[in-house]
N, C-alpha and C positions, 0 to 999 in steps of 0.2 A: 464613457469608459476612459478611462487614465491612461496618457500615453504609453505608460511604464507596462499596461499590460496588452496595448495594442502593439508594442515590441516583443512579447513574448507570443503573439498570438502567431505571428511572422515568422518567429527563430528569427530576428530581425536583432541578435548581438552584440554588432556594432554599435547601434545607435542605441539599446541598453544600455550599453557602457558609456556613449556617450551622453547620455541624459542622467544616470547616475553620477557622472562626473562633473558634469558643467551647471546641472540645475538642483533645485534645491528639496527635488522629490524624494517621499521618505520609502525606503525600500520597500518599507512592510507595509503598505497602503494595502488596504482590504478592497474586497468588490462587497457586494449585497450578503454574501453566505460568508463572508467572513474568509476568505482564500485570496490569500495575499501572491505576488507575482511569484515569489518560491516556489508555492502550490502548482501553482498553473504550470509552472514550465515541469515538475517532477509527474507530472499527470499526463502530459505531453510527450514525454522525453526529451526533453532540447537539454542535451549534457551541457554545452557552452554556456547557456542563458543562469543556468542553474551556479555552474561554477563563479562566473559575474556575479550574481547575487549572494551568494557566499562572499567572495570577496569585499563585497559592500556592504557584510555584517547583517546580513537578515539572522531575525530568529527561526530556526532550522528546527523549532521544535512548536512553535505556533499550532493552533489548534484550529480550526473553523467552527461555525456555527454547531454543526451535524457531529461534532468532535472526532473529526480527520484528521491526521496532519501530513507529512510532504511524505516523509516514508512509506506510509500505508499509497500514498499515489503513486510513487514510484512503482512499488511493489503493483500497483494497477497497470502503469505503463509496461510493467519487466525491464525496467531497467535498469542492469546490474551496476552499472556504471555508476547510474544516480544513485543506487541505493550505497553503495561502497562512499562514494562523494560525502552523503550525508553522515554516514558510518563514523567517517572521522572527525568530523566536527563532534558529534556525541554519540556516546553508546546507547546499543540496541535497547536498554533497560529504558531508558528513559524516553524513547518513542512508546515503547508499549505502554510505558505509565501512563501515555497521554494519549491514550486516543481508544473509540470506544470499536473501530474496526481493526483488528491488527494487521501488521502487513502479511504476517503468513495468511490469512484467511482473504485479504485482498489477491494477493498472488495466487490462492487456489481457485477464487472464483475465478477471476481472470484468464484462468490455462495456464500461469507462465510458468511449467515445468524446473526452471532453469532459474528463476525466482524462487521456488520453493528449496529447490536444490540448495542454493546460495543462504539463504536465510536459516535454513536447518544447519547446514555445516559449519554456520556461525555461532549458531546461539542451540544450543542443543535441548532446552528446556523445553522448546518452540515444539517437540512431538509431542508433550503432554500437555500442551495449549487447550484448554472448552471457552467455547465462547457464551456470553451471557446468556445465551439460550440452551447451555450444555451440550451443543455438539465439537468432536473432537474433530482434528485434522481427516482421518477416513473418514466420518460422517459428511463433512462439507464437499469431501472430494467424490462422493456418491453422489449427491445432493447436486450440485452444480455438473453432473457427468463427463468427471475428470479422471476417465482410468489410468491413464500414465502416473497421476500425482497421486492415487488412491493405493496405486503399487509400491508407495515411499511407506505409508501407513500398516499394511497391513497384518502386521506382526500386533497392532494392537488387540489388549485382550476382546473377545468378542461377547464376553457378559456386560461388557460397557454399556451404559445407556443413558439417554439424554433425556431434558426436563420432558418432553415427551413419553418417557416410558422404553421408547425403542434403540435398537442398538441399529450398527452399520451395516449387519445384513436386513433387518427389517427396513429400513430406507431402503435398501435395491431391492427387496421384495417391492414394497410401494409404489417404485417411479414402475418398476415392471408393469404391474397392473395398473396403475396409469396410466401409461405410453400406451395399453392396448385400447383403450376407450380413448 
């Protein structure tokens, strides 16, 4: 492992910074999947490590292997911080362009309330988000059993229905009678 992400494993900043500075290591160095130290630390939350590697010119829009990129991890970790950080280096459009999990649907799986919250009030297209498999923001917030974030959705129409056939109230019929078995 590359010391560069045995600093970020630490929140170990400092010496980030100083290995960025004094050697000759390239920021964007990948691990095996293809997640480079940016990743790691917006997956983490370490806002410091993040802001350092910003400042050391990483690409803030890099993809991995699985075609992730640091926003959808942030939005993993909830952290608003990071997701605002990365914000301003480039717009919301153009993380969505590149990655095959978006961060709203990372932040729903996830639970992070307060993530979805942020992410909606930003980009307002983001309520009528489907993902490749045709389910909408209520559907995943059923699916992953996120009533707080399902309560953001619910005004969607309920003839809605996903490559499945089914709409958002047939997934809470479903988990129902699955949860009883």
């Amino acid at each position: 492992m590359s010391e560069i992400f045995k600093c970020i494993l630490r929140d170990d900043h400092s010496m980030l910074q100083h290995l960025l500075t004094n050697s000759h290591i390239w920021v964007d160095i990948m691990d095996e999947n293809g997640n480079t130290p940016l990743m790691m630390a917006c997956r983490m939350g370490f806002v410091k490590c993040v802001r350092i590697l910003i400042s050391n010119g990483t690409d803030v829009l890099h993809v991995n292997r699985i075609g992730i990129n640091a926003l959808t991890l942030a939005s993993l970790s909830g952290s608003i911080e990071i997701m605002d950080i990365l914000l301003k280096v480039s717009p919301i459009e153009q993380f969505i362009q590149r990655t095959i999990i978006s961060p709203l649907s990372a932040a729903i799986f996830a639970g992070h309330l307060e993530a979805v919250q942020y992410l909606l009030q930003l980009h307002k297209p983001l309520y009528d988000t489907i993902t490749r498999e045709g389910n909408s923001p209520l559907m995943l917030s059923i699916m992953f059993e996120r009533p707080e974030i399902a309560r953001l959705f619910w005004n969607e129409p309920a003839h809605f229905k996903n490559d499945l056939g089914m709409t958002a109230l047939d997934i809470l019929e479903y988990r129902a009678k699955f949860m009883e078995h």
